[in-house]
N, C-alpha and C positions, 0 to 999 in steps of 0.2 A: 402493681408491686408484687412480685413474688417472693413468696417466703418458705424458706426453708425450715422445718417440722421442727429444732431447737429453737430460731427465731418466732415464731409462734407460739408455743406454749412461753416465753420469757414477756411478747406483749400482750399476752392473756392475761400474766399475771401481775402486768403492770397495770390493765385494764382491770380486774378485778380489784386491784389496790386502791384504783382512785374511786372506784363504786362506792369503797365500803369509807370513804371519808364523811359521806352523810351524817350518821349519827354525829360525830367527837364533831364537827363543824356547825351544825345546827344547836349543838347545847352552851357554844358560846355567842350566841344572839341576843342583842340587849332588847330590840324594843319588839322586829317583827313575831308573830306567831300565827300560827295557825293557816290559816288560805293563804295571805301575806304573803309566806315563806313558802310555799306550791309557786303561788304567783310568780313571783321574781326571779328562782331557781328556772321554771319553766321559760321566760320571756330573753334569762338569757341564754339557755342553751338555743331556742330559737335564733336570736342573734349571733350566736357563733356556730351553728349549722348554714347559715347563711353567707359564711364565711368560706365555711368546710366544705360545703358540699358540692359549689365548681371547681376548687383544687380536687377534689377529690375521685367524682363523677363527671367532669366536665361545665363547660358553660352553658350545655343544652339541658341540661340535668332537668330543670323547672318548668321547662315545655314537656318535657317526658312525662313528667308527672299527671299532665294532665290525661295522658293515655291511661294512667294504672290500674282503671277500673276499679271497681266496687270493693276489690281486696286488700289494695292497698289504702282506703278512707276507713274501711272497718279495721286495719291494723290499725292506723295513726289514731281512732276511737279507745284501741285496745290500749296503747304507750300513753295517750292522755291518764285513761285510769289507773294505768301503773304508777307515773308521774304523782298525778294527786293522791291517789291512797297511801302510796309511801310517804310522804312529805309529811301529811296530816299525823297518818298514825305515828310518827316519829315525836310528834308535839303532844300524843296520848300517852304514850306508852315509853319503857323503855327498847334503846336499842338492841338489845339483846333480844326480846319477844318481838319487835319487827323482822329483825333481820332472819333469825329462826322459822318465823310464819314465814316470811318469804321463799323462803327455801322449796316449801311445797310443790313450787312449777311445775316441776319432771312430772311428781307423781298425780297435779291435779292434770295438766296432758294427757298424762295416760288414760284414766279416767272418761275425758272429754272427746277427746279422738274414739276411746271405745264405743262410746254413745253415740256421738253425731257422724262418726266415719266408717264406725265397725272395725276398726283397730282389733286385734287380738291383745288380749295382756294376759303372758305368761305368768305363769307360777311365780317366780322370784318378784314378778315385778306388784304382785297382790300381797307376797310376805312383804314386800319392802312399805306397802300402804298401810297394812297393820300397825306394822312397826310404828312408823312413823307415826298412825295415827293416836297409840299406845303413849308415845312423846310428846304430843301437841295436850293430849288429854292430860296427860301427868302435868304440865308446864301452866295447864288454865284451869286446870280442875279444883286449885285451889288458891287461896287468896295470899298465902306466904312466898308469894314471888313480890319483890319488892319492885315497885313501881305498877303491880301488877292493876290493868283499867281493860273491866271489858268492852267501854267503846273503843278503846285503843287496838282491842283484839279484832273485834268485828271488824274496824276497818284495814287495819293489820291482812285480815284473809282478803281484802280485794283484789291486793297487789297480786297474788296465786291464780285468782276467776280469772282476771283479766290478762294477766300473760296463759294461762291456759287458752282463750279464746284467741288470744293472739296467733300461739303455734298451732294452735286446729283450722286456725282461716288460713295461715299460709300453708301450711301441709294440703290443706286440701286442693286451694290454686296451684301450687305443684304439681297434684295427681292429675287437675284440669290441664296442664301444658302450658301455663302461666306461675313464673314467680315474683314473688313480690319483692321489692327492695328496701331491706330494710332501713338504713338510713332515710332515704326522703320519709317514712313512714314516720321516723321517730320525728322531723321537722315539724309532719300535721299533729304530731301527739303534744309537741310541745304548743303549735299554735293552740291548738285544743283546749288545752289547759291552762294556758292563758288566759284565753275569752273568757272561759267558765269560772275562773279564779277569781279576774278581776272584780266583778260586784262585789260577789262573798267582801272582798278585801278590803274595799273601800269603808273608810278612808284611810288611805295607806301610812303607816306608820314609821317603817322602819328607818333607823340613822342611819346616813353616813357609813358606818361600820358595818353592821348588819348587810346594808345592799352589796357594797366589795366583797364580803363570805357570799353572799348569797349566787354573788357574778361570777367566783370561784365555781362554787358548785355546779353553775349552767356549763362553762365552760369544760372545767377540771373533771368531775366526778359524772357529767352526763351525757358531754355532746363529744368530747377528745376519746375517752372508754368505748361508746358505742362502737364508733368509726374501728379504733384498733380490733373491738371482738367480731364486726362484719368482716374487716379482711384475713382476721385470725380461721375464719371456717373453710379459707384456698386450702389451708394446710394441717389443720384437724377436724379432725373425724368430731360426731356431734356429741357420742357420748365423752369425749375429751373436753369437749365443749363445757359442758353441762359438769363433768367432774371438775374441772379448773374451776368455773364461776361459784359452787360451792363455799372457796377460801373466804367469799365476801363473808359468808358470816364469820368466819372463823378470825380475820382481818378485823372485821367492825366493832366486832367485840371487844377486841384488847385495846381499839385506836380509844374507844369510849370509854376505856378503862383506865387506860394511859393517860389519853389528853381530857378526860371530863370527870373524874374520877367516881363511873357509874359502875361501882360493880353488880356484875348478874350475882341475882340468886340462887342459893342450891338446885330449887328445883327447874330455874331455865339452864343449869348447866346439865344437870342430867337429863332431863327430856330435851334438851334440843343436843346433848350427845346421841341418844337416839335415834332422832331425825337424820340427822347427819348421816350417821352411823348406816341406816337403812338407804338415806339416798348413795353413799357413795358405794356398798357393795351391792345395791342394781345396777348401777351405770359399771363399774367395774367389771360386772359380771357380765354385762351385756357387751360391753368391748371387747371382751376376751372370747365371748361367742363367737361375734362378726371378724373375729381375727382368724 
């Protein structure tokens, strides 16, 4: 499918739409909670990647897989802990301090790639970690954020480790003459996270109701969004990428303001304006470089 640089950024931002449905649909679940709600989110985006993924990549797609070597098992390790971290900390915390911590990626990459690749990081992009981490500090520093739970935050920050480790394994298979593909990787992240779900889970609770949201979310919000943002990267550039996918928090926040009526607190609105603020003029600025 070839897309043209207007049609790209519009399924970016429909894929960014349905990411940020997580919160406002998880805070109307009657019975499941906690691993439960990992579990069944994961089992069925597996199920509709299994769907997706010979329309999409072909029928051979799943013998492929088995060539992808060692980079593409430690991605779908990395999507499993995105997967869980996010689901969990969402039943800690509020949406607004997940979706804000998560935002870190860019800058925990930068970071990671410096360490384990020897990456350079520019000026701008160490004022943009300041900042931002100026923001995160402001937002957890103190207990007047409403909803505010430090297990919620601890595991809040995995979602960042783990998509960090994520973009440093494929950057690096890249620089080897191997890339990785992200969709099958998201399939083993969802198998992943399945397996590891289920015990915690048992004995599974949720109604009825509960499982349809949840079947939504594999579908809707995990496994449809990925697919659009892998073929959205034919036709932009990565810091367009990375600057588009930002909206999720900006999206998530109102949908759970709107549909669950969680308002953020002052001080997640100003530190995670911060955050924001810092990730969108590096990546701006870094596109306006390379232009």
């Amino acid at each position: 499918m070839k897309l043209t640089h207007g049609r790209a950024v519009g399924l970016m931002l429909v894929a960014t739409l349905l990411w940020s449905t997580a919160g406002v649909v998880t805070r109307h679940l009657e019975q499941a909670r906690s691993f439960e709600v990992t579990f069944w989110r994961s089992f069925f985006t597996v199920l509709s990647l299994l769907v997706i993924l010979p329309l999409a990549k072909g029928l051979g797609v799943f013998g492929r897989m088995r060539h992808g070597g060692a980079a593409l098992w430690l991605s779908g390790l990395c999507w499993a802990g995105m997967f869980t971290f996010f689901m969990l900390a969402l039943t800690l915390t509020t949406v607004a301090n997940v979706l804000v911590t998560m935002a870190l990626v860019p800058l925990f990459t930068a970071l990671a790639t410096r360490i384990f690749l020897g990456h350079q990081i520019g000026r701008r992009t160490w004022g943009a970690i300041v900042v931002a981490g100026c923001g995160i500090g402001y937002m957890y520093g103190t207990h007047l954020a409403e909803g505010f739970s430090l297990a919620g935050t601890v595991v809040a920050l995995g979602v960042p480790i783990s998509g960090a480790a994520n973009w440093t394994i494929t950057q690096h298979s890249h620089a080897q003459g191997k890339n990785v593909d992200l969709i099958p990787a998201v399939l083993i992240g969802g198998v992943l996270s399945s397996v590891i779900t289920l015990p915690l889970a048992w004995p599974l609770q949720a109604s009825g109701h509960d499982v349809l949201l949840l079947a939504g979310l594999g579908l809707f919000q995990l496994a449809v969004p990925c697919v659009l943002a892998v073929a959205c990267t034919q036709a932009l550039k990565a810091p367009e990428v990375a600057l588009l996918g930002l909206l999720e928090v900006i999206f998530g926040i109102l949908l759970a303001w709107l549909g669950a009526g969680e308002v953020p607190g002052p001080n997640v609105l100003v530190g995670g304006s911060l955050v924001i603020a810092a990730l969108v003029a590096n990546e701006v600025w870094a596109w306006r470089s390379r232009a």
